[in-house]
C-alpha positions, 0 to 999 in steps of 0.5 A: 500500500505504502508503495503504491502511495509512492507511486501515485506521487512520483507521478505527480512530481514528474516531467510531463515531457520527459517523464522523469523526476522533476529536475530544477522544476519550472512553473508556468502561469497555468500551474503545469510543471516541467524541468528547466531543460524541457521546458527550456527546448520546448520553447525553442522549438516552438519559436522555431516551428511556429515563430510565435508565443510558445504554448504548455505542452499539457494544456495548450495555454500560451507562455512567456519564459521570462515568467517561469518561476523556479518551484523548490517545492517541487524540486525538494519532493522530486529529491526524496523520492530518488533517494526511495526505491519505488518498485513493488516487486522489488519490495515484495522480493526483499524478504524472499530467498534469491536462490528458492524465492521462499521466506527467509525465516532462519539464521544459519550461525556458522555463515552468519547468513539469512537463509529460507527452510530449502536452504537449510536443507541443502547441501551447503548448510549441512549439518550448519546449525539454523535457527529462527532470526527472533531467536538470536535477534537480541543475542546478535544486536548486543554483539553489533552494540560491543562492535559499535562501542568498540568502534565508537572507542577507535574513532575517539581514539583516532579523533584524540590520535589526530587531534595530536597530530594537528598539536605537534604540527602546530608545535613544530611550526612554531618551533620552525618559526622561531628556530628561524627567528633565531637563526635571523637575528644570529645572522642579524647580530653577526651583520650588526658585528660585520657593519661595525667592524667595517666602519672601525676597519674603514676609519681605522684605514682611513685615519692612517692611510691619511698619515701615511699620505701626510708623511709620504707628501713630506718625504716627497717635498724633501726629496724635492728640495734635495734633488734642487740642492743636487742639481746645484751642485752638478751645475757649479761642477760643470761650470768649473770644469768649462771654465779656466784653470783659476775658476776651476780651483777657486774653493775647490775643496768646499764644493768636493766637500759638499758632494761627498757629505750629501745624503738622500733621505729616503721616505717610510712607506705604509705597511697596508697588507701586515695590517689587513692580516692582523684584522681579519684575524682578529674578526675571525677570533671574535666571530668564533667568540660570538658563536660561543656565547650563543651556543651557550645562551641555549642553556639559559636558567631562569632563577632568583636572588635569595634574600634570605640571611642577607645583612642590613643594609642590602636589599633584594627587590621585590620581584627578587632580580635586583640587590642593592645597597641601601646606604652606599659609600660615595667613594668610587674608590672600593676598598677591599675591606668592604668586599665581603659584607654583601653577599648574595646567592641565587635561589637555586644550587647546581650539582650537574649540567650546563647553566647560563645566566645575565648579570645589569651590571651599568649602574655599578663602578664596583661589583663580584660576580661569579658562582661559589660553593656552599662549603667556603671556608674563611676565618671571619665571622659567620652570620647566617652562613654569610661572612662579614669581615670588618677589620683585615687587610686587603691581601687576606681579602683578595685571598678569600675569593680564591677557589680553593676557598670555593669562589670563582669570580671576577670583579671590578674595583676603582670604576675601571679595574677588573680582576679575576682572583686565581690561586697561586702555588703560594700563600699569597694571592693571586689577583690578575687584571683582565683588559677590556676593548668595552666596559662590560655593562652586562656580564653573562656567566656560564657554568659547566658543571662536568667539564669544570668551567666558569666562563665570563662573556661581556655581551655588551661587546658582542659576546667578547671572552672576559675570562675563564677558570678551567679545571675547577674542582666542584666537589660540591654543589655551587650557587650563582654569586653576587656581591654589590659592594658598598657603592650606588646603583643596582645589580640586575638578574636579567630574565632569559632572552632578554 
């Protein structure tokens, strides 16, 4: 019956021309209606045939084809009904057998098939166990159920897999984007370097090629003159030889005299080619250190200043990145007596690996950096763990940042004099003055637990060495050190890549 209803309707959505489904019908004025393209061809025909108004196809009434209007209705029910099979006999023979064209009642179990009673007789379903569809209904929909879930668990599984995916993705073309923002201001800084050292190279050439010209302009002025003093004296000479015997002789001696004590001075010449090997070398050296300093910019920790046990006096800012000393001594001259009343120690202790870190140290004209162990040992006063010595001489001062005392540091005393403090094979101490091309307005320290180094980069000058102790013995766990001194402005714990 349903079928039939189907059927009844099919005929009412289907082209009167074509007599198919309704494809992107079209209505005339009369209400009859066709598909675009039938319709369309009908109406060419007729201009062609006739040369006159075109007429419907059903009912003969005359048209105009600017006045067709698209029927979505139409359309919409025509598309429903392609997607339903509309044949009754197909409808009847769904629950046939193909082979027997006999019910299917029964469900064989070992070929998981729907099969009719001849089926099951048949030589091909022998000895398979058949039994009726109701019977293991419920036992097979809870079997397609599991599979479902499980199916269901493998597409979350696979949404989550490339949910994943599209995150590490992600993750790697920001890592690609960055590695290559990295990679370009390297480059850009390596450049900055190049453009630098070309413009001191070019000033540098062109202030001492200019005295170089100034002194061979004077060599040649002088030649000039001596080749005039020459050309005198080969005149006078052959005027006495052209004239008399008197003329000839007349103060001989003085002319004979004057040839013979002539000299000609030669010119100093301008050793442009020994100068441009030194340079290029000297930029080679410096590249190689600017590549250092970035490879070793990669292990850059981000920790704080303790301020706990830290004396009165100096203060640790809030964000724990700044030590200062809140009544500093206006001399620029430090003493070493004041060096050891101000301590201050990172957050974090390092017993193993590589660590990096940035010292601000612009606002300061005295200052220690460094790293130090947490076993130093000194005769003084011990507050806190901290020392405080306020009556020794400065030899026993240097002294104590010695590393065998476990200090490995270097420092700036006098606004212009930095020191690194080494031992030495005898009591005394050891204290080396390092120079610098440019004051260091911020120091990057670096750490290398397991090759047993403590290095110093000025990164204010392109990442220029300072210094570097080797062979350091850390038999224990050691810490980043900071000592203000007694002087204005603030040591800065500069955050990573900053």
């Amino acid at each position: 019956m349903a079928s039939g209803i189907l059927v009844g309707i099919k005929q009412e959505v289907s082209c009167p021309i074509c007599l198919e489904l309704l494809t992107e019908p079209l209505t005339l004025d009369c209400g009859h209606s066709f598909c675009q393209a039938c319709i369309t061809a009908n109406h060419k025909e007729s201009k062609i045939v006739q040369e006159r108004d075109s007429s419907c196809p059903v009912c003969r009434i005359s048209y105009q084809l600017d006045n067709l209007r698209p029927n979505r209705h139409l359309a919409n029910i025509a598309e429903r009904l392609r997607e339903v099979n509309l044949s009754p006999e197909k409808e009847q023979k769904r629950d046939l057998c193909v082979r027997h064209e006999e019910k299917l009642l029964l469900f064989c179990k070992e070929d998981g098939k729907v099969i009719c009673w001849l089926c099951e007789r048949s030589q091909e379903h022998h000895g398979h166990h058949a039994v009726l569809m109701e019977e293991v209904a419920q036992e097979y929909q809870e079997k397609l159920q599991a599979v479902l879930q499980r199916l269901r668990d493998k597409q979350q599984e696979a949404e989550k897999l490339k949910a994943d995916v599209r995150e590490k993705r992600s993750s790697l073309k920001n890592q690609i984007e960055n590695e290559t923002q990295r990679v370009q201001a390297e480059f850009n800084q390596i450049r900055g370097i190049l453009d630098c050292e070309e413009q001191k190279e070019l000033l540098n050439m062109k202030n001492e090629g200019a005295d170089g010209l100034h002194n061979l302009a004077d060599a040649e002025n002088e030649l000039v003159q001596q080749s005039q003093l020459v050309r005198a004296l080969i005149s006078d000479v052959e005027h006495r030889l052209q004239g008399s015997t008197m003329e000839m002789l007349q103060d001989v001696n003085g002319i004979v005299k004057r040839s013979e004590t002539l000299t000609l001075k030669k010119p100093k010449y301008f050793p442009m080619e020994q100068r441009k090997v030194s340079q290029a070398s000297h930029l080679i050296e410096k590249l190689q250190v600017f590549k250092e300093l970035t490879e070793v910019q990669c292990y850059w920790v981000d920790f704080m200043l303790n301020p706990v046990n830290t004396i009165s006096g100096v203060v640790v800012s809030a964000d724990q990145r700044q030590v200062r000393v809140v009544h500093p001594s206006p001399s620029r001259n430090i003493h070493p007596s004041y060096y050891s009343a101000f301590d201050v120690l990172g957050c974090q202790c390092f017993s193993s690996g590589k660590y990096y870190w940035e010292v601000d140290v612009s606002e300061k004209f005295a200052w220690i950096l460094g790293v130090c162990s947490n076993e130093r040992k000194f005769n003084s006063h011990w507050i806190f763990g901290f020392t405080f010595v306020p009556k020794v001489n400065p030899p026993e001062i240097y002294s104590r940042y010695r590393p065998q005392n476990g200090y490995w540091v270097i420092g700036l005393q006098n606004e212009s004099e930095y020191k690194a403090f080494e031992d030495s094979s005898t009591s005394d101490p050891h204290v080396l003055t390092l120079s610098t091309a440019v004051a260091p307005r911020r120091v990057g320290v670096f750490l290398d637990y397991e090759a047993c180094t403590v290095s110093f980069f000025n990164v204010t000058n392109h990442g220029s060495l300072i210094y570097i102790f080797s062979e350091c013995c850390f038999s224990c766990t050691v810490y980043p050190y900071f000592n203000p001194l007694n002087c204005p402005g603030s040591i800065t714990l500069c955050p990573p890549s900053s």
